[in-house]
C-alpha positions in Angstrom: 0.0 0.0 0.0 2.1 3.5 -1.1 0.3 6.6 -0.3 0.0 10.0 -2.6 0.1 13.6 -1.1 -2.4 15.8 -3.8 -1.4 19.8 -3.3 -3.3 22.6 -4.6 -1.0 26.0 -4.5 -0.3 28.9 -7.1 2.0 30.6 -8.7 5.0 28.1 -8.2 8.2 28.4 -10.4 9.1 24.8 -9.2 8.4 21.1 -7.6 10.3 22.5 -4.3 7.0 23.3 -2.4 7.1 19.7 -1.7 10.1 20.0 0.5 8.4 23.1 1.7 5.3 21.2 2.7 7.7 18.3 4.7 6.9 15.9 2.0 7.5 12.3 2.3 6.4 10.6 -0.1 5.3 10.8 -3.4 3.1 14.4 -4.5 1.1 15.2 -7.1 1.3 18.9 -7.3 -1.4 21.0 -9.0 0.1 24.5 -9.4 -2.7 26.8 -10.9 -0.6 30.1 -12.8 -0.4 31.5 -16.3 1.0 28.4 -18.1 0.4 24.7 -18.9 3.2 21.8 -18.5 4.1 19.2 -16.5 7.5 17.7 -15.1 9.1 15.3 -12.7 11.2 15.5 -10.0 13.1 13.6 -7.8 13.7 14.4 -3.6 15.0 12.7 -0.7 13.1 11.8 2.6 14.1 11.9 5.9 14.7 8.2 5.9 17.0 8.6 2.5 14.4 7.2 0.3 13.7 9.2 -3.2 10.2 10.5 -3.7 8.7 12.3 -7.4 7.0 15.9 -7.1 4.7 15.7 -10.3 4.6 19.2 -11.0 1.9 19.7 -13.3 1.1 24.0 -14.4 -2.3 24.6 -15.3 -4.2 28.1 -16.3 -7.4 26.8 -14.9 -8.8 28.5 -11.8 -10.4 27.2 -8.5 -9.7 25.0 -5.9 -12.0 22.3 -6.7 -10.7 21.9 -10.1 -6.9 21.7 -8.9 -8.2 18.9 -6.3 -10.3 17.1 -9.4 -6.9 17.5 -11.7 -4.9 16.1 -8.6 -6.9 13.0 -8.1 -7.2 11.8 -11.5 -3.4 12.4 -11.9 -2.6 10.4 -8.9 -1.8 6.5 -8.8 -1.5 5.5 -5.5 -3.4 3.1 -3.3 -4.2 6.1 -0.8 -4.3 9.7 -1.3 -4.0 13.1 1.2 -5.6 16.5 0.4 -2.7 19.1 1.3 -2.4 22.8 0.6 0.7 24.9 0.3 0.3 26.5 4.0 1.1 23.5 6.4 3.6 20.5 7.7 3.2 17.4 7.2 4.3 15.3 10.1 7.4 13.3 9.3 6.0 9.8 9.7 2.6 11.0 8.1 2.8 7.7 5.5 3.7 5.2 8.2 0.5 6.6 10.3 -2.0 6.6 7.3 -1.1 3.7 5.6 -1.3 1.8 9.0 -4.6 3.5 9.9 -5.9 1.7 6.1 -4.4 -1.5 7.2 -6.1 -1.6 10.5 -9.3 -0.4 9.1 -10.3 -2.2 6.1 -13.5 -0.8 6.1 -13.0 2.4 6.0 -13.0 4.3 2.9 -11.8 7.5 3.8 -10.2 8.6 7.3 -10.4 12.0 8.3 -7.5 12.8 11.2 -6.4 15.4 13.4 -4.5 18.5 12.7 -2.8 21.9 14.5 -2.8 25.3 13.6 0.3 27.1 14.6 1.2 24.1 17.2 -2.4 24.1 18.6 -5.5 21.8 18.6 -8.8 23.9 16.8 -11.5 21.5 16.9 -12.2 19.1 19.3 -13.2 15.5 17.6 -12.9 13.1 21.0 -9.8 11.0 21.9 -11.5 8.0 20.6 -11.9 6.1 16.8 -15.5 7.3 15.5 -17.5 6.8 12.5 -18.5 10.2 10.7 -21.6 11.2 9.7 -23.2 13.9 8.4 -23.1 15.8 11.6 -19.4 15.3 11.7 -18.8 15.9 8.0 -19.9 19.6 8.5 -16.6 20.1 11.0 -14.0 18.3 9.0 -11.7 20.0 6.6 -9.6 18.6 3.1 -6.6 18.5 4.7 -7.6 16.2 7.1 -9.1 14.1 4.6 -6.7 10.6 3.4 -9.0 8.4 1.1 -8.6 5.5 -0.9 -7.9 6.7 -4.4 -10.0 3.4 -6.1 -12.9 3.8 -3.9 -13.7 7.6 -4.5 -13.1 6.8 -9.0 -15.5 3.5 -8.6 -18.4 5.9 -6.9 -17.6 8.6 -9.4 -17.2 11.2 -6.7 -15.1 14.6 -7.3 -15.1 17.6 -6.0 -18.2 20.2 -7.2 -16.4 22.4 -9.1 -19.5 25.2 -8.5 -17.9 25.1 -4.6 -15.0 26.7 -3.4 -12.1 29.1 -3.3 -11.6 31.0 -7.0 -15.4 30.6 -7.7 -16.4 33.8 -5.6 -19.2 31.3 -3.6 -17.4 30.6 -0.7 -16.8 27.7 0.8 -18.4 23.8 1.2 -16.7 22.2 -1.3 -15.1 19.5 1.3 -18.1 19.4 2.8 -20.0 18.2 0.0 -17.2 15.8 -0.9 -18.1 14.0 2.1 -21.9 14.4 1.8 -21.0 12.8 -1.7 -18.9 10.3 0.1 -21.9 9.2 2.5 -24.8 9.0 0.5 -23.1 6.4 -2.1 -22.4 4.2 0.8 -18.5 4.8 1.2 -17.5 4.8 5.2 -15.5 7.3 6.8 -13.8 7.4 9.8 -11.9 9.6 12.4 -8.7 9.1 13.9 -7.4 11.2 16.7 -4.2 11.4 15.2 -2.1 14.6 14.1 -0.6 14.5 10.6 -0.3 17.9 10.0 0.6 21.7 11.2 -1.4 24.4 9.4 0.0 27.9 9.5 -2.3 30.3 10.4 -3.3 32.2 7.0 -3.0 36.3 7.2 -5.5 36.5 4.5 -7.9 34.8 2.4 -8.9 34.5 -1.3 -12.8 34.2 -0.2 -13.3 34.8 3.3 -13.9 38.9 4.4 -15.4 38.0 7.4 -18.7 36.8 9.3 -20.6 39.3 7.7 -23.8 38.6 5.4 -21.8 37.8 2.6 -20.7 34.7 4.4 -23.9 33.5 5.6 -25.4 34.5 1.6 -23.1 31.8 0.1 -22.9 29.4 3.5 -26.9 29.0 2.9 -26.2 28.2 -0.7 -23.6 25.5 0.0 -25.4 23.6 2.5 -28.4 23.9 0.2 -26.6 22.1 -2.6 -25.6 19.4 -0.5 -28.5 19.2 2.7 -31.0 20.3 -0.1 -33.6 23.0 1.0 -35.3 21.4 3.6 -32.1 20.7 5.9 -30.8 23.8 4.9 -33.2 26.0 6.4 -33.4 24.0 10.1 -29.8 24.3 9.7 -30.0 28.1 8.9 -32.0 28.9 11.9 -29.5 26.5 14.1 -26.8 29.1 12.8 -28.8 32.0 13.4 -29.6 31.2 17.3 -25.7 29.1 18.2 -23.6 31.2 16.1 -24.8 35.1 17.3 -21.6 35.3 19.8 -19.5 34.9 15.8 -21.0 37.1 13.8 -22.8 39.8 16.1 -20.1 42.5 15.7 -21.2 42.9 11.7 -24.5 41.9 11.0 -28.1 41.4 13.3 -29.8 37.6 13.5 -32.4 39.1 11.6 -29.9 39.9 8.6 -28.1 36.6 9.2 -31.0 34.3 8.1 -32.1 36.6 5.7 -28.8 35.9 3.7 -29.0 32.3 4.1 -32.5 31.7 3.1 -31.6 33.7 0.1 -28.8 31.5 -0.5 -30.8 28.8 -0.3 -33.8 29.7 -2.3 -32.7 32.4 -4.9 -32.0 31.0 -8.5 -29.6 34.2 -9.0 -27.7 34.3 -6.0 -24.4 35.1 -7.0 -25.9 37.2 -10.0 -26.6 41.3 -9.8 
């Protein structure tokens, strides 16, 4: 069983991210700029064992579309999400490939990570199945899945979701959703593979303002549908007031969502 790393980044002159990233294995790297091309290269791990950066330049835009072009370019047994802003854990292949051996069932495993050295989200000290409940908290990078499973259930990323398509966020989110409803099992482990440094800025997010809650309703609408959308708008509305109360009212909150949800021309004016 050999394991893949898939990063998404931009504007790269060269394969050396992976080294950047703590890479130790093989990576397929998807480096969105003004160009098309491809190359290999070779790098050594910690343990003196070559890995190959596939370095492939694209002029195509979005997140989703680099993590689509990253998985059909891959060809290992198991594959990580990464991005160009974290560590990867030294032994990261040892502890995934382990986790796949141990768990046959599972699918896809979803572990722990840090920002800037510290634990964000609290998932439980214990192995768990995730649900859809679940699925709402976890994050790519976090996300190691077997490659054949995800191509046999025809699951990719939406590439109507995500960073670069100026509607937010979701897109891993509905990945999972996607996951879930065609039967495939996913699991948490409460192990750290990776160190995410704590982004100054972002390509979509301006705050929790209306705008946020305008394109949150429309994600969970395209993968909750309408119905679970709404209860799930109101749940926001009442638990999340402390998050958003310095810019926008609860009234003005759900507004945005349920327009999100319901509007055909959301994202059109």
């Amino acid at each position: 069983m050999n394991i893949e790393v898939l990063l998404s980044c931009m504007n790269q002159s060269d394969a050396n991210i992976a080294k950047r990233i703590n890479a130790q294995s093989d990576v397929v790297i998807i480096n969105q700029c003004d160009m098309n091309g491809s190359s290999v290269e070779t790098y050594m791990n910690e343990k003196g064992n070559p890995f190959h950066a596939y370095f492939i330049s694209t002029t195509e835009r979005g997140l989703s579309r680099s993590r689509n072009m990253a998985i059909r370019n891959a060809h290992a047994d198991i594959c990580l999400f990464s991005d160009d802003d974290e560590q990867l854990v030294s032994d990261y292949p040892e502890t995934i490939t382990n986790a796949f051996e141990c768990h046959p069932e599972a699918d896809l495993i979803a572990f722990n990570f840090l920002v800037d050295g510290k634990e964000q989200k609290k998932y439980g000290e214990r192995v768990k199945q995730v649900g859809k409940l679940m699925a709402l908290r976890i994050s790519s990078i976090q996300i190691a899945f077997r490659r054949n499973a995800i191509l046999e259930k025809g699951i990719l990323f939406d590439e109507e979701m995500g960073a670069g398509t100026g509607h937010g966020a979701g897109e891993e989110n509905k990945f999972l959703y996607d996951c879930l409803n065609k039967g495939l099992r996913i699991i948490y482990i409460p192990i750290v593979i990776t160190n995410l440094q704590e982004r100054q800025s972002s390509s979509w997010f301006t705050g929790y303002n209306e705008t946020f809650y305008l394109q949150k309703g429309w994600a969970t609408s395209r993968y909750m549908g309408k119905f679970n959308a709404t209860l799930f708008a109101i749940y926001t509305t009442i638990t999340k007031y402390p998050q958003y109360k310095k810019n926008c009212s609860s009234f003005g909150v759900l507004k945005a969502m349920l327009r999100g949800i319901y509007s055909k021309n959301v994202f059109k004016s």
